[in-house]
Legacy VTK file of the C-alpha trace (Angstrom):
# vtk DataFile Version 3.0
C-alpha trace
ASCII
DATASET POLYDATA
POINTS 41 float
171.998 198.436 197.381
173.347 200.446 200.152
176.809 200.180 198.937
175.454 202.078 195.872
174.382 205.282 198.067
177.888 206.748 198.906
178.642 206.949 195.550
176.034 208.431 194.317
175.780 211.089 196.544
179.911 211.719 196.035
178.566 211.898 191.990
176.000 214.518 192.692
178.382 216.403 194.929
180.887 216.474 192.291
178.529 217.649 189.346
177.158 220.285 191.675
180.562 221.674 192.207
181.693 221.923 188.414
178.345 223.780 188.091
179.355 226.221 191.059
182.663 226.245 189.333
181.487 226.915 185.590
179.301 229.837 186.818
182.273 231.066 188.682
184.486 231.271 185.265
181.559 233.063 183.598
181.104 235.862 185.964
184.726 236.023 185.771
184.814 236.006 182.118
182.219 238.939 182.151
184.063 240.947 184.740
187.439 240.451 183.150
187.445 239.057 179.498
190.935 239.254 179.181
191.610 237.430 182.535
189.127 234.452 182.501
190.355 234.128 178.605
194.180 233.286 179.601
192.683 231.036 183.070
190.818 229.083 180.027
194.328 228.488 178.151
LINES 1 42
41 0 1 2 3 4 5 6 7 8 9 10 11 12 13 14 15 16 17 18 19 20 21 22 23 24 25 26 27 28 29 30 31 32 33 34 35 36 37 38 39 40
């Protein structure tokens, strides 16, 4: 079971990031519309 416990705690690491990272965009997005829509393309 141990082996398991690495992983999962890489997986919740991960997911926590691309939620730091999707709030990111949006502030960016609301700051500068026209920026954060050609970093989306």
């Amino acid at each position: 079971m141990r082996d398991y416990q690495p992983a999962l705690t890489l997986l919740y690491a991960v997911r926590s990031l691309e939620m730091q990272v999707r709030k990111a965009r949006a502030r960016v997005k609301e700051a500068l519309p026209l920026e954060g829509s050609l970093a989306g393309t």
